[in-house]
N, C-alpha and C positions, 0 to 999 in steps of 0.2 A: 593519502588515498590515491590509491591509482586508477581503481574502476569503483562503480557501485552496485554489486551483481544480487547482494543478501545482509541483508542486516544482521546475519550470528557473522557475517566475516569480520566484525569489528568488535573493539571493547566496549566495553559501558560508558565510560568515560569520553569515547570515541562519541558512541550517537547521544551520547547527555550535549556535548559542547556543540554537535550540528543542529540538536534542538534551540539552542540557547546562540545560535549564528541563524538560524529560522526568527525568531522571536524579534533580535536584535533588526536584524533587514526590513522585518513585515512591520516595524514600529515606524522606521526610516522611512518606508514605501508612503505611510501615512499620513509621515510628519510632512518630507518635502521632497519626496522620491528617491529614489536610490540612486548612486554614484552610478558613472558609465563605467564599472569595472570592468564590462565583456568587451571592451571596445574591440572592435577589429576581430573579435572572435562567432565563428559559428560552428550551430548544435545542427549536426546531421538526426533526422527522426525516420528510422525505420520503420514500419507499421506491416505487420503481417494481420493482424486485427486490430476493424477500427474501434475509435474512441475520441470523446468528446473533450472529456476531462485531461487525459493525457496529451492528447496536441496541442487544445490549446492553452493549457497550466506550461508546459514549458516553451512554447511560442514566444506568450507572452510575457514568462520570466527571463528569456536573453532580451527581447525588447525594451523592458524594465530597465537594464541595467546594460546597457547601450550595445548588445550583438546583434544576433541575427539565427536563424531558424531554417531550415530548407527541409521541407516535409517531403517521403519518399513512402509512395502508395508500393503496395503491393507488386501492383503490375509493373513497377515499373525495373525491380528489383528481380522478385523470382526468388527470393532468398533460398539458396542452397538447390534450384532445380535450372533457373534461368542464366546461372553462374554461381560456382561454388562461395562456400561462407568466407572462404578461407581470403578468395580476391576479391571478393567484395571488400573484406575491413580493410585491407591493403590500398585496392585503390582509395577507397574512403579518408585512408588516413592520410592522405596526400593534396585531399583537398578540401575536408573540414577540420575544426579545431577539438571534438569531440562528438562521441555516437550517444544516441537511445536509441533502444532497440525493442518493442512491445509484438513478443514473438507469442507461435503455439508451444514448442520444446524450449524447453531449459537450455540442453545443449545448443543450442542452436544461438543465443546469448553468453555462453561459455567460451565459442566456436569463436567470436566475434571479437571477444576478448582477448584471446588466446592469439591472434593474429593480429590485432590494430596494435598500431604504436600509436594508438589517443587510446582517453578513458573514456571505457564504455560505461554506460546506465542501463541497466533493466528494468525498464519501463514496465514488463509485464510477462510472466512468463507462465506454464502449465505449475513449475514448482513455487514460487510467489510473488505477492507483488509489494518491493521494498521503498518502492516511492509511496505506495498507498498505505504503510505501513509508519513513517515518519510522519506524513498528514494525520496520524490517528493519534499518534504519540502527541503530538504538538497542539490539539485539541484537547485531547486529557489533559495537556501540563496546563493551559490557558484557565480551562475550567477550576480543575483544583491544585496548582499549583506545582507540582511534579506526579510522578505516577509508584512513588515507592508505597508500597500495603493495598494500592487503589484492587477495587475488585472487577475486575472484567470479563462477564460476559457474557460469548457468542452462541447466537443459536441458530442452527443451522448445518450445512454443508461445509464438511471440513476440506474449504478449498484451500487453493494461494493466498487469499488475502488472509482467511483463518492462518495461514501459515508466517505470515509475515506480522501479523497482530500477536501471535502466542513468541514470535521468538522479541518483539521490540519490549512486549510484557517482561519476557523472562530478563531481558539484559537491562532493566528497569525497575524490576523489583516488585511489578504489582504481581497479582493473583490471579490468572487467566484460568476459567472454568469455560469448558466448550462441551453444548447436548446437541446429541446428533441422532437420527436413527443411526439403529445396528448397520455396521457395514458403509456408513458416510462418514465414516470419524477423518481425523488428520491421519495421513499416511504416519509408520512406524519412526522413518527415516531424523524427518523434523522433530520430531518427538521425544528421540533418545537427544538432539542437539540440544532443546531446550530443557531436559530434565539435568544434562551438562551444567548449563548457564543456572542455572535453579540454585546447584550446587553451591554457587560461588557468590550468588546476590541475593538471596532469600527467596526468592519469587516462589507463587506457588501454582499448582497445575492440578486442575482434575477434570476429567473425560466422563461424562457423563451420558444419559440417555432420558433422562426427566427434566425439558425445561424449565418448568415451575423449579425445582431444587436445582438450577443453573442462578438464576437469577435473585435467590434470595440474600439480601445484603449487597445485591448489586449496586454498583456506584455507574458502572457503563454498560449498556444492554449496547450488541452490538449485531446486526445481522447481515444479511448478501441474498442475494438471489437463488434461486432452491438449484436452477440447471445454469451452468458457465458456457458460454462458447466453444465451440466442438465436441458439447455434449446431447445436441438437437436429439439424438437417437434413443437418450435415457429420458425423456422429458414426461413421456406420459410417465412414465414407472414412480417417476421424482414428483408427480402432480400430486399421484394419491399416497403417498408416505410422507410427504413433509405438511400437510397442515395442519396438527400439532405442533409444532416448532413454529409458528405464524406468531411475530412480536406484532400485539394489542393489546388493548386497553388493560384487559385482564391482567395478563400479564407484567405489565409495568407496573401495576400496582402492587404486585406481587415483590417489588425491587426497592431499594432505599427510598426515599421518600422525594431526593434531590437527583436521581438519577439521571443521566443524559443517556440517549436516545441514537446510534450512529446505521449510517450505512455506506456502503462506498459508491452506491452510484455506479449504472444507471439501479432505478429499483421498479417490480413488477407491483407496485400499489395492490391492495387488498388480496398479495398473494404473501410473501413473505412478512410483509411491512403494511399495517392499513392507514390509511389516508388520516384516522383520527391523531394516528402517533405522530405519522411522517411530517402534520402540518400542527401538531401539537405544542404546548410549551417546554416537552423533556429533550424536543426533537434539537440535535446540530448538526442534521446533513447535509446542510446549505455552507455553514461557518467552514466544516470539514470539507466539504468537496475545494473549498476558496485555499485552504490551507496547505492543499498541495501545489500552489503556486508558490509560497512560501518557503516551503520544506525543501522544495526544487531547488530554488534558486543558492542556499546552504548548500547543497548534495553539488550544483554546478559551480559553485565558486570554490569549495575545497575539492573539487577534481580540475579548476582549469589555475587553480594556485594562485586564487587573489585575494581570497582571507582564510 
């Protein structure tokens, strides 16, 4: 592994054994903490948008396992207007041991990569988010054991993380069903990649517009936020077309009987998600949000080559 930009960049095999180097670490953390693998190493954190969950999940996963972290705000960076992308990674890679990068454009974590002689991580970007997408994975696998036939799913807004859920789905073998209103589906692009990986590991896919016939038989009801960041301008329009797609009570009942419950965090309470689910017994968005300290720490020890 040289960077971690998307999870179709890898085989099945590839993110089954990061899951299962996740599994093996967060037992360790546990049992009697984790070795100082990172000794002497530091994770540069880029941040064009903030987040809770992302700084300090991998903060505290170089801390964990004896590195170090140097968090870099917005301002102080300017990414690509206050100095190009290009000597940003340059000088970067001359004074830390590895980048995250939690960008608005895709490119712009491409950009970053394309130029650092370290491995960069996409912390988060407009196309997906493949740290949040291994945390997802590694809570299904904990629940029932791996994610091959499992049925998942999303309701809601075919964003990044839907894009990052349906492609960790497809290279895993469950069955990712996503309902959206018309015109909020997943973009084309992700779409023909995971009908790709379909091909080759059975998984299955269908794009739907009826939540209730999203979730039946579901094993994972999974939702997100109706409007993402940098989308403040569409938010009334997104207010009154998504509360149908609102995971409640109803709902969930509507789903396997053992169902779990996910979101990625942060969540807009009794707009996508209500308070009876989110603090309910189907609910693991607490387990999941902890698990990308986990899934990180995998993702940073096979790009800085210590297991």
């Amino acid at each position: 592994m040289k960077n971690f930009l998307a999870i179709s960049d890898f085989s099945s095999q590839e993110i089954q054994a990061l899951l299962d180097l996740a599994i093996q670490l967060k037992k360790e953390f546990f049992a009697s903490g984790n070795p100082p693998l990172f000794k002497g190493k530091v994770l540069g954190m880029i941040f064009q948008k903030p987040s809770l969950r992302t700084r300090v999940s991998f903060d505290m996963a170089m801390r964990h396992m004896g590195g170090d972290a140097l968090y870099l705000s917005p301002n102080e960076i300017g990414l690509g207007k206050r100095e190009s992308i290009a000597d940003v990674a340059r000088v970067l890679s001359g004074y830390v041991s590895i980048l995250m990068a939690r960008v608005f454009e895709h490119e712009h974590v491409l950009e970053l990569a394309k130029w650092s002689n370290i491995p960069v991580i996409n912390g988060l970007s407009d196309y997906n988010h493949p740290c949040q997408g291994m945390a997802d994975a590694l809570t299904i696998q904990e629940k029932f054991g791996n994610l091959k036939g499992i049925n998942v799913a999303y309701i809601g807004d075919g964003n990044n993380v839907a894009v990052s859920l349906m492609h960790v789905c497809a290279k895993l073998g469950a069955n990712f069903t996503i309902a959206n209103p018309e015109g909020y589906g997943i973009p084309a692009k992700p779409i023909e990649i995971a009908r790709q990986i379909t091909r080759e590991t059975g998984g299955g896919l269908k794009f739907l517009v009826d939540p209730e016939e999203a979730v039946k038989g579901a094993q994972v009801i999974y939702t997100d936020t109706w409007t993402s960041m940098g989308q403040e301008d569409e938010q009334a329009k997104r207010e009154k077309l998504f509360p149908p797609y609102q995971v409640n009570s109803n709902l969930v009942a509507k789903a396997d009987k053992d169902v779990i419950v996910m979101h990625c965090l942060p969540a807009h309470r009794n707009h996508e998600l209500t308070d009876d689910v989110a603090d309910g017994p189907h609910s693991v968005i607490f387990p999941q949000a902890h698990n990308r300290l986990h899934a990180q720490k995998a993702i940073l020890a096979r790009l800085l080559g210590v297991a």
